[in-house]
BAVEXDO-702066 format. One line per 5 residues: number of its first residue (from 1); their letters; for each residue x, y, z of N, C-alpha, C. Coordinates in steps of 0.2 Angstrom, whole numbers. Example, Ala and Ser with C-alpha at 12.3 -4.5 7.8 and 13.67 -1.06 7.14 Angstrom:
REM residues 2
1 = as = 66/-28/39/62/-22/39/66/-16/39 ~ 64/-11/35/68/-5/36/64/0/39
This chain:
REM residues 311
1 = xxxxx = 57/-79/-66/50/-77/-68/47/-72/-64 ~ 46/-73/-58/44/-66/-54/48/-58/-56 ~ 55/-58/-57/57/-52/-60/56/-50/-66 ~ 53/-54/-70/50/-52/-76/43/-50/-77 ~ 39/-55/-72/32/-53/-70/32/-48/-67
6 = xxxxx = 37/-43/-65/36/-39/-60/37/-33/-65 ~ 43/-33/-68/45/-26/-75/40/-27/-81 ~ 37/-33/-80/32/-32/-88/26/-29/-85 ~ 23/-30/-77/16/-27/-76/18/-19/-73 ~ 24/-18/-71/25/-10/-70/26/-6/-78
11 = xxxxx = 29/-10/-82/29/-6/-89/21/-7/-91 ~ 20/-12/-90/11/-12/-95/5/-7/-90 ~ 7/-6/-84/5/-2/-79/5/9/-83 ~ 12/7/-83/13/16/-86/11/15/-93 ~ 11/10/-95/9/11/-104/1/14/-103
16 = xxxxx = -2/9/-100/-10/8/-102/-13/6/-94 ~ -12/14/-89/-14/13/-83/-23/7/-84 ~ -25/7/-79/-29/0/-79/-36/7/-76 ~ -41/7/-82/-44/14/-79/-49/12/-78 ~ -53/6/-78/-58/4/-75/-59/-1/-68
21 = xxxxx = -52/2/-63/-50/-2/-57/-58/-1/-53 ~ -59/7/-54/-65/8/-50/-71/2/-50 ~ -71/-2/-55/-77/-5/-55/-73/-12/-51 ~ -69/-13/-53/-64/-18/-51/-67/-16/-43 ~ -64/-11/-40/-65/-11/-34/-72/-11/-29
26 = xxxxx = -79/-10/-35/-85/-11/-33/-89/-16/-33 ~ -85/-21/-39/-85/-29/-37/-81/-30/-30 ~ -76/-29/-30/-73/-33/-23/-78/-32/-19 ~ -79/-26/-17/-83/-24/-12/-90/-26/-11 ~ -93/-27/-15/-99/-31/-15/-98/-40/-14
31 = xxxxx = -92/-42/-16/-89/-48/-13/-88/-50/-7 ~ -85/-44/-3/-82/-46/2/-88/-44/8 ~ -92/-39/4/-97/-37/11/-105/-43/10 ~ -104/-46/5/-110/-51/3/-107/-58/9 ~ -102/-59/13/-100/-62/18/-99/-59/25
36 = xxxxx = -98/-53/25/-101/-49/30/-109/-50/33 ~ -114/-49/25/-119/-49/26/-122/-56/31 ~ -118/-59/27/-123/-68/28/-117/-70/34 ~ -113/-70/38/-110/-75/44/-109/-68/48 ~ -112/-61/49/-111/-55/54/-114/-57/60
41 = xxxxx = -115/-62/65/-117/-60/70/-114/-58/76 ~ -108/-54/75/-107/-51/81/-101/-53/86 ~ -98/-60/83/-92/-64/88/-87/-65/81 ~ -82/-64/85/-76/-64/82/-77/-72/78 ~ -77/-77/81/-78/-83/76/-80/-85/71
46 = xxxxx = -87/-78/72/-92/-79/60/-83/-75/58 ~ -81/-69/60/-78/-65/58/-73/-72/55 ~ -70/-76/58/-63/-78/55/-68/-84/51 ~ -72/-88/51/-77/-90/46/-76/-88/40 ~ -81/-83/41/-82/-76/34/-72/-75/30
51 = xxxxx = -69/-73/34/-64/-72/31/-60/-78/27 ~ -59/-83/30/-56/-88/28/-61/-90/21 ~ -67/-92/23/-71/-94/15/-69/-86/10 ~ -70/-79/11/-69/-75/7/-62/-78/2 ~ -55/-78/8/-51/-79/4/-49/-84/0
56 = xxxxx = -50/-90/4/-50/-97/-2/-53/-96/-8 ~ -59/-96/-8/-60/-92/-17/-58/-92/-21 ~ -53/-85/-19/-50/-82/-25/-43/-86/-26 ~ -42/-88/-19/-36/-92/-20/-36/-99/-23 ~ -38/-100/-24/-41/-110/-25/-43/-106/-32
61 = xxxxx = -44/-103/-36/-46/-99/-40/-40/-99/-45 ~ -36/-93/-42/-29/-92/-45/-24/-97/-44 ~ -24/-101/-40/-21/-106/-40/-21/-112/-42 ~ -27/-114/-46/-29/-120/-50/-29/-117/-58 ~ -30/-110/-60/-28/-109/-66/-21/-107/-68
66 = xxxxx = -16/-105/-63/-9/-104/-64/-7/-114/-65 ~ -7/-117/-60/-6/-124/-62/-10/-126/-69 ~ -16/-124/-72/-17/-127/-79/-15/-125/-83 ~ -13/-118/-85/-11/-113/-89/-1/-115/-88 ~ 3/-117/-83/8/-123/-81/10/-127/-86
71 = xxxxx = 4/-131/-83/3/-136/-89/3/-136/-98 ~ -1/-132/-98/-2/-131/-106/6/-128/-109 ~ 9/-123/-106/15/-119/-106/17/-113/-102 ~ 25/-115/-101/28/-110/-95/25/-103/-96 ~ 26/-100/-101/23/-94/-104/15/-94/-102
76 = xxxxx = 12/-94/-104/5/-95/-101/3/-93/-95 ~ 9/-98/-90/5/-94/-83/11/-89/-81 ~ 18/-86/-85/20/-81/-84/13/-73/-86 ~ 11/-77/-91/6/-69/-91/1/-71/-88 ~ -1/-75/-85/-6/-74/-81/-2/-72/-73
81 = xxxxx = 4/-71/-73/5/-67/-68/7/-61/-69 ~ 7/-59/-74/8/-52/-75/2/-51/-75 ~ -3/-51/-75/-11/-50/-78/-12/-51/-69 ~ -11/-54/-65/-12/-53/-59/-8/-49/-56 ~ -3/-45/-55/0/-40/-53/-2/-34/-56
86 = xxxxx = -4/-34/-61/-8/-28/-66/-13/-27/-64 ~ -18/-31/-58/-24/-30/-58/-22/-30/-49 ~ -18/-30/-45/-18/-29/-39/-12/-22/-36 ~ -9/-21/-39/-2/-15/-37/-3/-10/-42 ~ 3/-8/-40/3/-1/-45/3/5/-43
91 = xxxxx = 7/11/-47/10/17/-42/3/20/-48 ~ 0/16/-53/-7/24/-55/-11/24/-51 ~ -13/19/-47/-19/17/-42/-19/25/-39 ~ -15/28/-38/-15/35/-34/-12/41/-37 ~ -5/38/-40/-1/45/-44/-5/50/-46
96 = xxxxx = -11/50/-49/-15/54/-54/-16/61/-49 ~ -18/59/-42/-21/63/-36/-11/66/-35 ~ -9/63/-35/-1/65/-32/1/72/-36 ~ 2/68/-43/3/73/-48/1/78/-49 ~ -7/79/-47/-13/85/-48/-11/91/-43
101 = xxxxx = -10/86/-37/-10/90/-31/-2/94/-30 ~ 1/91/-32/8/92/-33/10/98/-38 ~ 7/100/-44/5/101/-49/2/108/-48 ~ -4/109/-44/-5/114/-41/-4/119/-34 ~ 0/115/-31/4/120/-28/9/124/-30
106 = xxxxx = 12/119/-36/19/124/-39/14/128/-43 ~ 8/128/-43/6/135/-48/1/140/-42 ~ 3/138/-35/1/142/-29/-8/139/-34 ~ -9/134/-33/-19/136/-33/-19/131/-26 ~ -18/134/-22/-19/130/-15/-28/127/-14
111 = xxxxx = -33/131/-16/-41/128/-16/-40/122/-19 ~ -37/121/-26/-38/117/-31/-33/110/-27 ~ -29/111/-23/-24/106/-21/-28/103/-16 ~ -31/108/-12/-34/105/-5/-40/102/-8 ~ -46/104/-13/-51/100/-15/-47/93/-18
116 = xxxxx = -43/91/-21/-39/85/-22/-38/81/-17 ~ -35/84/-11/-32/80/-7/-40/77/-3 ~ -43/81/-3/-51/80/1/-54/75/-5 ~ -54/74/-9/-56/70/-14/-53/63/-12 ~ -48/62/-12/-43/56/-11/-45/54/-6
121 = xxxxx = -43/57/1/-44/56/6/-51/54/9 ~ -56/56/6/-63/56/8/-62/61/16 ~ -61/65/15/-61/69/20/-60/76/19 ~ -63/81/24/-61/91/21/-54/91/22 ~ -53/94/18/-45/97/18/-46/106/17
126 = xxxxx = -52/108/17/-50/114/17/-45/119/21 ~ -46/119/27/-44/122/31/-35/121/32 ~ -32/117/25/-27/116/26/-20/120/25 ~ -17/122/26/-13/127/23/-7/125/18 ~ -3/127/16/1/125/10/9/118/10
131 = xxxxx = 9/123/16/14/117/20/11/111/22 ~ 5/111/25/0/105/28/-2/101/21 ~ -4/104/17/-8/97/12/-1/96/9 ~ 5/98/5/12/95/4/14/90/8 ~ 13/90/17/14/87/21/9/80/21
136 = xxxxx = 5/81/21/-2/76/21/-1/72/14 ~ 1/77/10/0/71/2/6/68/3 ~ 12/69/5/18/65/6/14/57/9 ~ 13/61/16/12/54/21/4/49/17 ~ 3/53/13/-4/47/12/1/44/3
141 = xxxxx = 5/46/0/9/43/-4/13/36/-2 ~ 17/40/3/21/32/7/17/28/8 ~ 9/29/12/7/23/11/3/20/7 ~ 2/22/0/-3/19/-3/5/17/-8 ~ 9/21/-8/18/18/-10/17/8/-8
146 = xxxxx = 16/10/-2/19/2/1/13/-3/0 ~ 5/2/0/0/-6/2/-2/-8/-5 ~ 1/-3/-14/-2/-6/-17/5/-6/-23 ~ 13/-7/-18/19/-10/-22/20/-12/-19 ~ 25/-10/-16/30/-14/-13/26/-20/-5
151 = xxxxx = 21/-21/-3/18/-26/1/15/-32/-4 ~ 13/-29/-10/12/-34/-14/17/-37/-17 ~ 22/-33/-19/28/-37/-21/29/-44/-16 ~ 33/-40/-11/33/-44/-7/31/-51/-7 ~ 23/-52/-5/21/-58/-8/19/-60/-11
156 = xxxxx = 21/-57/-18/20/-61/-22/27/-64/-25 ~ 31/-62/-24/37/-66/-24/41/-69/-20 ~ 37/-71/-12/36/-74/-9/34/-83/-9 ~ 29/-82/-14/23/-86/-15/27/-90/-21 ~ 30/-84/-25/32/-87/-31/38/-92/-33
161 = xxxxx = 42/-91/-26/49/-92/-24/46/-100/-21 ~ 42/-100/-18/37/-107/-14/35/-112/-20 ~ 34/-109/-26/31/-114/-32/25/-113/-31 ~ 21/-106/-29/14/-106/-28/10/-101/-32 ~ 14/-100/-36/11/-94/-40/9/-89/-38
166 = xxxxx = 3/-85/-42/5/-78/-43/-1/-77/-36 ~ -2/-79/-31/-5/-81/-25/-4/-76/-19 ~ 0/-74/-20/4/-69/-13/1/-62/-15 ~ 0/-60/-21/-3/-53/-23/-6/-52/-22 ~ -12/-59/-22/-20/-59/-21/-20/-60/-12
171 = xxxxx = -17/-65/-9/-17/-64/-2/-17/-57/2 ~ -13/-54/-1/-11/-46/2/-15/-42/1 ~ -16/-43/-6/-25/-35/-5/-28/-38/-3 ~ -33/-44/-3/-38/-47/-1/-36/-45/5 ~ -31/-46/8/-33/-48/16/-34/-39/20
176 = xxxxx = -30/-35/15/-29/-26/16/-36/-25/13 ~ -40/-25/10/-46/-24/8/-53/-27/13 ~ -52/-32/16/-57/-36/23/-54/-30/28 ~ -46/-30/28/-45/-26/35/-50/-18/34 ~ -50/-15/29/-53/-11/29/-60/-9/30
181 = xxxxx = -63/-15/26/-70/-15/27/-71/-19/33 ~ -68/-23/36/-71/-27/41/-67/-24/50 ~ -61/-21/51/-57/-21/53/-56/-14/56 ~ -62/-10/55/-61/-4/59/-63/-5/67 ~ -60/-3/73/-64/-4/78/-70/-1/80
186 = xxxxx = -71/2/79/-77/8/79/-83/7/76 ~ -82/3/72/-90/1/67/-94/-3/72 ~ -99/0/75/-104/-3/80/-107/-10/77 ~ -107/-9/71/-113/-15/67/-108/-20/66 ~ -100/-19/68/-97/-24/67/-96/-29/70
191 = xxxxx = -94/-27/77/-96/-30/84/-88/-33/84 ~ -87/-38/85/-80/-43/85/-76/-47/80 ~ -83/-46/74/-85/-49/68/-76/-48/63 ~ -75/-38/67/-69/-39/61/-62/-37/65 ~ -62/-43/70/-55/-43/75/-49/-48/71
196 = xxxxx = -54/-50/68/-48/-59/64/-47/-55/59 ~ -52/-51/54/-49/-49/48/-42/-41/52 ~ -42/-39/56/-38/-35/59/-32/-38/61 ~ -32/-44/65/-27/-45/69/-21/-52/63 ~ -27/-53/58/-24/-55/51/-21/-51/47
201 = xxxxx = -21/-45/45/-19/-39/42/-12/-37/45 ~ -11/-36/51/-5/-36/53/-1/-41/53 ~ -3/-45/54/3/-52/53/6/-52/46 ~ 0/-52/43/2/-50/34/8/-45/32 ~ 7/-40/36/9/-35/35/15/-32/37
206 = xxxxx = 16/-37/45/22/-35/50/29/-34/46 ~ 31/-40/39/36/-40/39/38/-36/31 ~ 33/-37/27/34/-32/21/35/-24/25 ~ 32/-22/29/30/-15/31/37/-14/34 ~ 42/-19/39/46/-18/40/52/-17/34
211 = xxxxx = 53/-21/30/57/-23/23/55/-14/19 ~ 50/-12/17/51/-7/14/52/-1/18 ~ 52/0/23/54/5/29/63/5/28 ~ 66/-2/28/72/-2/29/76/-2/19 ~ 72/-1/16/73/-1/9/74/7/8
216 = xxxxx = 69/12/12/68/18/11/73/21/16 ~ 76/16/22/81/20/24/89/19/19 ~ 88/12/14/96/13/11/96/18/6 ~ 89/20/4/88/24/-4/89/30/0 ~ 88/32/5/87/39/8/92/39/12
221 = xxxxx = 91/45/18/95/47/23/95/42/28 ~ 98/38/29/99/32/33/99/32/40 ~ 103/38/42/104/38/48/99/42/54 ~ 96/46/49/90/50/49/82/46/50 ~ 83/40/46/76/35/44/80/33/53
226 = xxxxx = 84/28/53/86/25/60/83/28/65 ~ 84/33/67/83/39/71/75/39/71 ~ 73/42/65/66/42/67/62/37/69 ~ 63/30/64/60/25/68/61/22/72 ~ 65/21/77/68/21/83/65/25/89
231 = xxxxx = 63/31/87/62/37/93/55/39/91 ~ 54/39/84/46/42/84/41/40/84 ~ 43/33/78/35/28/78/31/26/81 ~ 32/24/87/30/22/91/24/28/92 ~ 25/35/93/22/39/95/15/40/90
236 = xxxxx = 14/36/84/10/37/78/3/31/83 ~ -2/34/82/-7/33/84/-7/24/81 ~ -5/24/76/-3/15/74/2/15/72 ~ 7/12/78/13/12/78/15/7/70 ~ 12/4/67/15/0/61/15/5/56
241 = xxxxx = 9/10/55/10/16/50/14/18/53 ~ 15/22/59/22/25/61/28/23/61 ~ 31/16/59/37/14/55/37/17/49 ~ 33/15/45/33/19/38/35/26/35 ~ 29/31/41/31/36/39/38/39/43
246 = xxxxx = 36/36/49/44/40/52/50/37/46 ~ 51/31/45/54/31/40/55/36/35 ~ 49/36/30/50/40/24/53/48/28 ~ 47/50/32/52/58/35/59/57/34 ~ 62/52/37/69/54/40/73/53/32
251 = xxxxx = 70/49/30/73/45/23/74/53/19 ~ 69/56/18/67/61/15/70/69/18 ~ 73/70/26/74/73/28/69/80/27 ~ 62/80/28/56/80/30/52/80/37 ~ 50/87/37/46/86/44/36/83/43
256 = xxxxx = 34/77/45/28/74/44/26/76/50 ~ 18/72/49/15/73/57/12/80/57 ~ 11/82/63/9/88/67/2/88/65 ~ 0/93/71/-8/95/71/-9/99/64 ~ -15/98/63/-17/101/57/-26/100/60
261 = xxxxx = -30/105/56/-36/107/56/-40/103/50 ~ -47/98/53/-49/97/49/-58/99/52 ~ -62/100/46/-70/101/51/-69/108/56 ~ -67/109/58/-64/115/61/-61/114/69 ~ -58/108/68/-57/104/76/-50/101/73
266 = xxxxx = -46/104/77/-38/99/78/-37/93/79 ~ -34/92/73/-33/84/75/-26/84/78 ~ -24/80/82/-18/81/84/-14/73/80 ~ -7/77/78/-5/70/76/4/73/79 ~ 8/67/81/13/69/83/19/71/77
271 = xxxxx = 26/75/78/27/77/73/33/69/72 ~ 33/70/66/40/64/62/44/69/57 ~ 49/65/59/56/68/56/60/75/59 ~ 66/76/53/70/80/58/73/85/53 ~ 67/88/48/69/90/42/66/97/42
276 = xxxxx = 66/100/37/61/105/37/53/103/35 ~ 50/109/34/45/110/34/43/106/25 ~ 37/102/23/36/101/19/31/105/14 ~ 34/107/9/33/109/1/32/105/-7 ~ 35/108/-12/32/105/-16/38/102/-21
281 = xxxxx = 41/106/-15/50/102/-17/52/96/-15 ~ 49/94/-8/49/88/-4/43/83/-8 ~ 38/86/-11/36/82/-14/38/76/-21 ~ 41/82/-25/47/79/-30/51/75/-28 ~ 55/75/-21/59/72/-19/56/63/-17
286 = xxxxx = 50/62/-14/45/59/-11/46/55/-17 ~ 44/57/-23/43/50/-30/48/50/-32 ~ 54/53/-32/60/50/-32/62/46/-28 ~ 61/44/-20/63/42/-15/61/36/-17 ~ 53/35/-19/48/26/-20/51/26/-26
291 = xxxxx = 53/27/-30/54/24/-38/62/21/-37 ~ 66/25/-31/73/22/-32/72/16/-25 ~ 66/15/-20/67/10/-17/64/4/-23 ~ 60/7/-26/57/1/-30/62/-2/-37 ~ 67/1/-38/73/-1/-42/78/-5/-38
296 = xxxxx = 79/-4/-32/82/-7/-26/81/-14/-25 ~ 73/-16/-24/69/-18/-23/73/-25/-29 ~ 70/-22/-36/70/-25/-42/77/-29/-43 ~ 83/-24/-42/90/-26/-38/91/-32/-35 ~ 88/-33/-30/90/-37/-24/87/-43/-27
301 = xxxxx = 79/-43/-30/77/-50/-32/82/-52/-41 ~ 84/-48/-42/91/-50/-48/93/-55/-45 ~ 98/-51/-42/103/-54/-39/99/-61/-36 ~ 95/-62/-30/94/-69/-30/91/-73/-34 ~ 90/-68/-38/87/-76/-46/95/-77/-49
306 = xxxxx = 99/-72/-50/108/-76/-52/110/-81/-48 ~ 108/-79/-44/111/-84/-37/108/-90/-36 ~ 102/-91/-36/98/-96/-38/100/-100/-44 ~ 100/-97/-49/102/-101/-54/109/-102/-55 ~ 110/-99/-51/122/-102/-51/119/-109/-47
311 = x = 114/-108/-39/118/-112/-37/114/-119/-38
């Protein structure tokens, strides 16, 4: 059932992208921050409070309607997992920004490419040069790649494989969505409130992040991904995105990283990989790289569902 829920919400995904996510997204966020509001005082303890009630919710939710829907018919609560997969992943949640951006480099509209990427990123990208934003939309690819496919996969065929239904999809945004909004360290008004929702994120995150890294090293340049993630990651300001992207670099045989200008002030980022300089070639190559780990991926859960049902 999971490898079926997974190929019917990636076809229903490209058929009839889901274009009212935005609001989707404006509800979460008045959800999650409406428990912010009422248990914020300041110590990490409201902080794991707050979180734990945000999550049960939705969880005790989706999990009391996939067992009733069970009940009535197996079918039933297969598309109620498709319907949850379709409403949490997804390679359109960002392609649109990739394609555009991608799209106008190969016609040299560099302005048009850099407004794009600063759109996406919520950040200026003017000052960026051709190579640089080719370079920067790869690395912000890989990781909206992993935190809105293949992490969600992960647990959600985790959870499915447990007999808990379509529950892991929901655990992994929800928990990547608190770490967001709750989980910067720098938000003064946070105080310690979003240490649980941080130090929860990673744990969530440790082993899908490692699994799609080493996925992107069998699709790609293997011994290159090794190399890099071995010698570079670490050197990523968070060394857990620095698995990912040193991976994708080396997979990709691609140079990431480096200082680049933004606001008129260098940001220093260390460089990744051992490849050339990134263009709008490496970026072609980039959505070829995710779509043959995510065939991989589909692959590997085949085969344990033959396996399972031989044994």
């Amino acid at each position: 059932m999971s490898l079926l829920s997974l190929i019917a919400a990636l076809f229903l995904e490209q058929l009839h992208p889901l274009s009212s996510r935005k609001y989707l997204f404006n509800w979460l966020a008045s959800y999650v921050d409406f428990f912010q509001r009422n248990f914020n005082a300041g110590e990490q303890k409201h902080g794991r409070i707050a979180w734990i009630l945000a999550m049960a919710a939705p969880l005790v939710l989706v999990s009391t309607l996939n067992c009733l829907l069970l009940d009535v018919h197996p079918l039933f609560a297969w598309a109620f997992s498709v319907l949850v997969l379709y409403l949490t992943m997804g390679f359109r949640q960002f392609s649109h920004y990739y394609t555009d951006i991608h799209k106008a480099l190969r016609e040299n509209q560099l302005d048009k490419a850099r407004g794009l990427l600063g759109e996406w990123l919520g950040k200026s990208c003017l000052e960026l040069s051709h190579e640089e934003v080719a370079r920067v939309t790869i690395e912000q690819a890989l990781l909206c790649s992993h935190r809105n496919v293949f992490g969600v996969v992960f647990w959600f065929v985790v959870f499915m494989m447990l007999g808990l239904g379509p529950i892991g999809a929901i655990l992994y945004r929800l928990a990547s969505f608190m770490h967001m909004r709750w989980g910067t360290p720098d938000e003064a008004e946070l105080g310690n409130f979003g240490t649980f929702a941080r130090q929860t994120y990673h744990l969530v995150e440790w082993l899908p992040l490692r699994l799609t890294a080493s996925t992107l090293a069998i699709v790609g340049n293997f011994e290159d991904t090794v190399y890099c993630w071995r010698n570079q990651a670490s050197s990523w300001p968070d060394p857990e995105t620095g698995i990912l992207l040193a991976s994708g670099a080396g997979a990709l045989g691609v140079k990431l990283g480096q200082t680049i200008m933004q606001d008129s002030e260098p940001v220093f980022r260390p460089e990744l990989g051992t490849g050339d300089e990134a263009d709008a070639d490496y970026m072609q190559s980039a959505i070829g790289l995710v779509w043959r780990a995510m065939v991989f991926q589909l692959l590997m859960l085949l085969l344990l569902t033959v396996a399972n049902l031989l044994g």
